[in-house]
C-alpha positions as CSV (number, residue, x, y, z in Angstrom):
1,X,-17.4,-1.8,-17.0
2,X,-16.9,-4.4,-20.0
3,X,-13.6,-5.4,-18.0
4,X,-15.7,-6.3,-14.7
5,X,-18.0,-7.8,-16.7
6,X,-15.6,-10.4,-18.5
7,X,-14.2,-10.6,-15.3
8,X,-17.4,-12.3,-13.3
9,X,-18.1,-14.3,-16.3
10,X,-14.8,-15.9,-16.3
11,X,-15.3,-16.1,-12.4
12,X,-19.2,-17.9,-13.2
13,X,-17.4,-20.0,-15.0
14,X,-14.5,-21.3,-12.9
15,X,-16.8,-22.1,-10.2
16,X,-17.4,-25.9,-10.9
17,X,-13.4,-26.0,-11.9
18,X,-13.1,-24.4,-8.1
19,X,-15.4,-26.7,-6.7
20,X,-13.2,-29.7,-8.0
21,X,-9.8,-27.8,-6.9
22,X,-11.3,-27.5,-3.3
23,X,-12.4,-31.2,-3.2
24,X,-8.8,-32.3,-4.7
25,X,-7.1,-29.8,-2.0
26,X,-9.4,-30.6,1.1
27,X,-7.9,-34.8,-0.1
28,X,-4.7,-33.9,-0.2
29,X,-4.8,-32.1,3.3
30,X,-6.2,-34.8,4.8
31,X,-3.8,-37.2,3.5
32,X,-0.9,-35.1,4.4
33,X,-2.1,-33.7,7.5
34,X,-4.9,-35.0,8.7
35,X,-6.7,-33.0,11.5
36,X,-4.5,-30.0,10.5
37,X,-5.7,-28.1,8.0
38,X,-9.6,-26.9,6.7
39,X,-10.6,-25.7,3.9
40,X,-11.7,-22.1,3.9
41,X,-12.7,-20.8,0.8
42,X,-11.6,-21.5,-3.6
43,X,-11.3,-18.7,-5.5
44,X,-12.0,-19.5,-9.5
45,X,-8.4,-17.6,-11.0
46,X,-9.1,-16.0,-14.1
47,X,-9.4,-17.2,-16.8
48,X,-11.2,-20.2,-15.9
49,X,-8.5,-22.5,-17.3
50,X,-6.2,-21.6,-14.3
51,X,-7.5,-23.4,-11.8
52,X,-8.4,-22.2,-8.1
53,X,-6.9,-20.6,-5.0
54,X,-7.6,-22.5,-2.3
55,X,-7.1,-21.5,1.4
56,X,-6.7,-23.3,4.2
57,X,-6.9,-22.0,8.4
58,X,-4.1,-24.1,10.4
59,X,-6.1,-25.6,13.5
60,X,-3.2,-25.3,15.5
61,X,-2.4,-21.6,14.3
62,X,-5.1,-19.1,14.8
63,X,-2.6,-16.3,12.8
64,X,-1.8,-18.6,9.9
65,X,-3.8,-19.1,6.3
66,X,-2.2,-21.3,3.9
67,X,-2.5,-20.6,0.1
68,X,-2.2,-22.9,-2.5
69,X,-2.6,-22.9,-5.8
70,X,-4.8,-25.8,-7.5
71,X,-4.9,-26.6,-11.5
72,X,-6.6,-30.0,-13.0
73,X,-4.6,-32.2,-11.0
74,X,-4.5,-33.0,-6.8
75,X,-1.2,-30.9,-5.4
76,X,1.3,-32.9,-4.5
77,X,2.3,-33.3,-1.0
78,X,5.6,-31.8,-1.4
79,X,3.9,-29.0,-2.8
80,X,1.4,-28.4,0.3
81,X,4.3,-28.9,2.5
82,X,6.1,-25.9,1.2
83,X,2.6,-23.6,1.2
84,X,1.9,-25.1,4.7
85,X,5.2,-23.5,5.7
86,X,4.9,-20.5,3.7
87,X,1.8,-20.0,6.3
88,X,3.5,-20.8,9.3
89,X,6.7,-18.9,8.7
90,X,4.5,-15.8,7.9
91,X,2.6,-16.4,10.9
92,X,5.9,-16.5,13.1
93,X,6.6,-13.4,11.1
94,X,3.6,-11.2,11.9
95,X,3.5,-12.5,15.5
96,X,7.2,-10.8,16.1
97,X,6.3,-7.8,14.1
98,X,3.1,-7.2,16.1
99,X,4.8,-7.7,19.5
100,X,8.0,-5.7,18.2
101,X,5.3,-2.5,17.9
102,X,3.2,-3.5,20.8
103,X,6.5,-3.0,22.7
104,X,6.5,0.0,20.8
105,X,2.6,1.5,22.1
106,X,1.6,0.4,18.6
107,X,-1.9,-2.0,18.0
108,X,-1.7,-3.2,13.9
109,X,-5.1,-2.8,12.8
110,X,-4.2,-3.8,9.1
111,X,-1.9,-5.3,6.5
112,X,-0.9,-3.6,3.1
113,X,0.5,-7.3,2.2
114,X,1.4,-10.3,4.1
115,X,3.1,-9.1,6.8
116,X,4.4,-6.0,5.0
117,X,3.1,-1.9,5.2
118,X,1.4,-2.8,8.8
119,X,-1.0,0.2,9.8
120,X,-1.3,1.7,12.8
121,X,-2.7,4.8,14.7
122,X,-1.5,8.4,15.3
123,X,-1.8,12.1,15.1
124,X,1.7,13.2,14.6
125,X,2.3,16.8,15.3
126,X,5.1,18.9,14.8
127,X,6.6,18.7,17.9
128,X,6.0,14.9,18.0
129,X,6.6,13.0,14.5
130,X,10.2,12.8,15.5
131,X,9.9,11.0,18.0
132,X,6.8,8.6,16.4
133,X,9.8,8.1,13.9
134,X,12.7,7.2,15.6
135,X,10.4,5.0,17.9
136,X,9.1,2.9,15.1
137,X,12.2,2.4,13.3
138,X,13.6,1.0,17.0
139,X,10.2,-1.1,16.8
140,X,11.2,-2.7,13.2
141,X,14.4,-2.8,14.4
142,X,13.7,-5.5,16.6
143,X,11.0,-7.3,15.1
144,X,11.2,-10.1,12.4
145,X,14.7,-10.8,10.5
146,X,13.3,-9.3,7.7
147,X,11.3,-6.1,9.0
148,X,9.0,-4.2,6.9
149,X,10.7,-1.2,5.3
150,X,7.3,1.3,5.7
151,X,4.9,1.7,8.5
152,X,1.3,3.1,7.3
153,X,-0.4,5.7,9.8
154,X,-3.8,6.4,10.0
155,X,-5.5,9.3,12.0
156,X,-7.8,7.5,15.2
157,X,-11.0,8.5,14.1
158,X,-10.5,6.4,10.6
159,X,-9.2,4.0,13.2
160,X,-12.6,4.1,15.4
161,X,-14.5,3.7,12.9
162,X,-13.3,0.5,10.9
163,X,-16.0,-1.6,9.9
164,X,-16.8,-4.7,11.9
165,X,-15.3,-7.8,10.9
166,X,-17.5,-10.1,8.9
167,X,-15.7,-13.3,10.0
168,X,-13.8,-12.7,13.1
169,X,-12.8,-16.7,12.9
170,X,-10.9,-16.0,10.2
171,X,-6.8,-16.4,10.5
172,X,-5.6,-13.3,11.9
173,X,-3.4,-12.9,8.3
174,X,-6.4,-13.4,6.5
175,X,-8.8,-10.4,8.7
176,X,-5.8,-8.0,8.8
177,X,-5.4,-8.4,5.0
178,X,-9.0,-8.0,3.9
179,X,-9.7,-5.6,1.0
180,X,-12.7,-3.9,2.5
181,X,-10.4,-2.8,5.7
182,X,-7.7,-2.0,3.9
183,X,-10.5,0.5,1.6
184,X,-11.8,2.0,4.9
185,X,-8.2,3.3,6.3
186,X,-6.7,4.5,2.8
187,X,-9.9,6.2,1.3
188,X,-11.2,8.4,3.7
189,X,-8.8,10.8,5.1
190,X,-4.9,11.5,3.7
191,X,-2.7,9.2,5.8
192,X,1.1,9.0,6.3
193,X,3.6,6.3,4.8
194,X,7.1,6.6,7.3
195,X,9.3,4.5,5.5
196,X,13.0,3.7,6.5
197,X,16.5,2.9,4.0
198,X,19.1,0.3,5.1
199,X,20.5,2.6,7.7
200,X,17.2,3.4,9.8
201,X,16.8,7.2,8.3
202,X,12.9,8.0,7.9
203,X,10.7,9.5,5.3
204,X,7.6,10.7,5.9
205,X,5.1,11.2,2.9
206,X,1.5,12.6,2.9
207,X,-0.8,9.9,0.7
208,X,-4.3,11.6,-0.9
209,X,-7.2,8.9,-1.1
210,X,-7.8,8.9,-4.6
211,X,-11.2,11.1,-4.0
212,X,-9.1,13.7,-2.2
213,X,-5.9,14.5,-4.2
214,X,-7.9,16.3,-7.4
215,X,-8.5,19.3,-4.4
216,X,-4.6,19.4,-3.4
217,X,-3.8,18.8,-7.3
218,X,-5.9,21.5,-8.0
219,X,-4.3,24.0,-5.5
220,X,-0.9,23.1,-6.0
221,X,-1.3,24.0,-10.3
222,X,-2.8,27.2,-9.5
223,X,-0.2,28.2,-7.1
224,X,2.6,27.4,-9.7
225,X,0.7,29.4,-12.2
226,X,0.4,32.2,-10.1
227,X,3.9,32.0,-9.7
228,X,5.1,31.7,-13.4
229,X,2.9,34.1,-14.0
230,X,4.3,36.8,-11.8
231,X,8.2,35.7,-13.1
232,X,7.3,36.3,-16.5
233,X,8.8,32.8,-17.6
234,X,6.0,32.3,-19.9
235,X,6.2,28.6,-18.8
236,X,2.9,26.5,-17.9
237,X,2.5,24.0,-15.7
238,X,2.1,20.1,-17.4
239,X,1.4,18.1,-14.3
240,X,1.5,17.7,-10.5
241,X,3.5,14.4,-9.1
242,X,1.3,12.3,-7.4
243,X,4.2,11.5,-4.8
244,X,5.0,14.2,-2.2
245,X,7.3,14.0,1.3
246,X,6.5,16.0,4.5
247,X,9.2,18.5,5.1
248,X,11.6,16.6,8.2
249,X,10.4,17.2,11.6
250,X,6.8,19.2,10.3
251,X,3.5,17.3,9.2
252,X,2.4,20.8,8.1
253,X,4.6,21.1,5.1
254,X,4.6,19.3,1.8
255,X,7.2,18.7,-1.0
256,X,5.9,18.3,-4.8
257,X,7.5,18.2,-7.8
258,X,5.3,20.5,-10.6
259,X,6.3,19.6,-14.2
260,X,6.7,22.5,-16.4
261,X,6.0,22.8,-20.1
262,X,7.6,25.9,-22.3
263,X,5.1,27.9,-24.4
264,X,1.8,26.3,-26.2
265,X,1.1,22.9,-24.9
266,X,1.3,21.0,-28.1
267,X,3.3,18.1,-29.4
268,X,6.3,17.2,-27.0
269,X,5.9,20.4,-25.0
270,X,3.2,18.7,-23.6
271,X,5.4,16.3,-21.8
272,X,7.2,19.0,-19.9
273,X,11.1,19.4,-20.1
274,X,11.1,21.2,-17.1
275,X,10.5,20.8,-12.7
276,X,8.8,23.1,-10.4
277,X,9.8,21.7,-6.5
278,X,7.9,23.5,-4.2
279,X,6.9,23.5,-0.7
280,X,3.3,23.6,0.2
281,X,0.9,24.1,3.1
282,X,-2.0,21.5,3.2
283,X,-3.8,23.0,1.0
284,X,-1.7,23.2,-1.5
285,X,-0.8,26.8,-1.3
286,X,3.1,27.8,-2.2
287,X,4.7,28.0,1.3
288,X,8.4,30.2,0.3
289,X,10.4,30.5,-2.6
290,X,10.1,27.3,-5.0
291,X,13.1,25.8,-7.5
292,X,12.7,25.7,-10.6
293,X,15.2,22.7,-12.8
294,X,15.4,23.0,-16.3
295,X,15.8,19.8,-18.8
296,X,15.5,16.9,-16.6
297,X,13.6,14.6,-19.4
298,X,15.3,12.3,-21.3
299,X,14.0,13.0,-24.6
300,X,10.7,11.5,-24.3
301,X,11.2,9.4,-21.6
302,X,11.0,9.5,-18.3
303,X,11.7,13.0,-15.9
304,X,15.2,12.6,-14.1
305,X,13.6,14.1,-10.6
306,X,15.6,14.9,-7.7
307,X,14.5,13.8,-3.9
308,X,12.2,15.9,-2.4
């Protein structure tokens, strides 16, 4: 709270400094490419002292924003040069990634980041995620030189019910980008993140919205100390990694890593020495025989975890 606080302050603050940066940007676009570029919005960077974002729309380029970055002084044209075509190369980018998975049967509905973790919509099934994945590595395959390495997939009724754009005049890069659409597809229902290596093989992990993990978190301790408990190890259970992967070819099964702790949780026993990996149903209910791997901490550093 006293974070956000400071935080608009520094913001009320900036806004004359922004108002200057926009005035000194919308000159130097007009000297350097008159007719071009317009001024969309500044954005006071905090702290105050560090000047404004400024973004520009490219008349010429509905997809394109240009960012630039604007202290005490006007930029210099060399400098709005490169961020103009900054914007226009991720423009040519997100135009050949969206047609690449339009090819595909695939409609982007978001950004994570400029042109990067696109979103799209699907209800993968067991007897269909193999195919969803080998279809979009084939789509990122032949989209822009340098393809995004992870697809996001939301389920269609998140999908349906996006809010409605507030600007739809906005660049494309700037819509597909916004915070508030982004919120919607990642907070209400779990969604899946297929990513791909170098060589094109997939991985499919389940992501919680932060509202939702507690329940699975939940879940997946008491099934590990249900099972301790019935082995006799006298271990407990420390903590439940946040990451998990679908099990290859099913959407029904998860794989988690459970961090176990030897006797009393007290002093570096707390950290846990020790890893549960377990398969789970949705829910978070022990699905087979877990594995349990002893001293994988380096002293009290990190956990040396194997892939899931």
């Amino acid at each position: 709270m006293i974070v956000s606080a400071v935080m608009l302050l520094g913001r009320a603050a900036g806004l004359p400094a922004a108002r200057r940066a926009k005035r000194l940007a919308a000159g130097a676009a007009d000297r350097g490419f008159p007719g071009r570029l317009a001024v969309i919005s500044a954005r006071p960077c905090f702290p105050a002292s560090g000047g404004a974002e400024i973004l520009f729309r490219v008349r010429d380029d509905p997809d394109a924003v240009v960012r630039l970055r604007v202290d005490r002084a006007a930029p210099s044209q060399a400098r709005l040069a490169e961020a103009v075509e900054e914007g226009l190369a991720a423009a040519r980018r997100w135009r050949a990634l969206a047609a690449a998975l339009h090819a595909g049967g695939h409609q982007v509905h978001a950004l994570g980041r400029i042109v990067a973790d696109p979103w799209i919509a699907a209800a993968p099934t067991n007897d269909t995620v193999a195919d969803l994945l080998a279809g979009l590595r084939d789509c990122l395959a032949a989209g822009p030189e340098a393809p995004p390495t992870a697809v996001m997939v939301a389920d269609p009724v998140v999908v349906r019910s996006l809010p409605r754009e507030r600007d739809p005049s906005l660049p494309t890069l700037l819509r597909l980008n916004a915070n508030r659409r982004l919120a919607a597809l990642s907070g209400r229902r779990p969604y899946y993140r297929a990513s791909f290596d170098a060589a094109g093989a997939p991985e499919l992990s389940l992501v919680h919205p932060f509202t939702d993990w507690p329940r699975y978190e939940a879940a997946v301790t008491a099934s590990a100390a249900g099972w301790l408990a019935r082995t006799g190890s006298g271990a407990g259970v420390a903590a439940v990694m946040s990451h998990t992967r679908l099990v290859p070819g099913r959407v029904d099964r998860l794989r988690v890593h459970v961090v176990l702790h030897d006797g009393p949780r007290q002093g570096r026993a707390a950290l846990g020495d020790h890893v549960l990996t377990a398969t789970t149903d949705l829910d978070g209910a022990f699905a087979g025989e877990p594995t349990v791997l002893r001293d994988v901490r380096d002293g009290t550093g990190p956990l040396r975890l194997p892939p899931l």
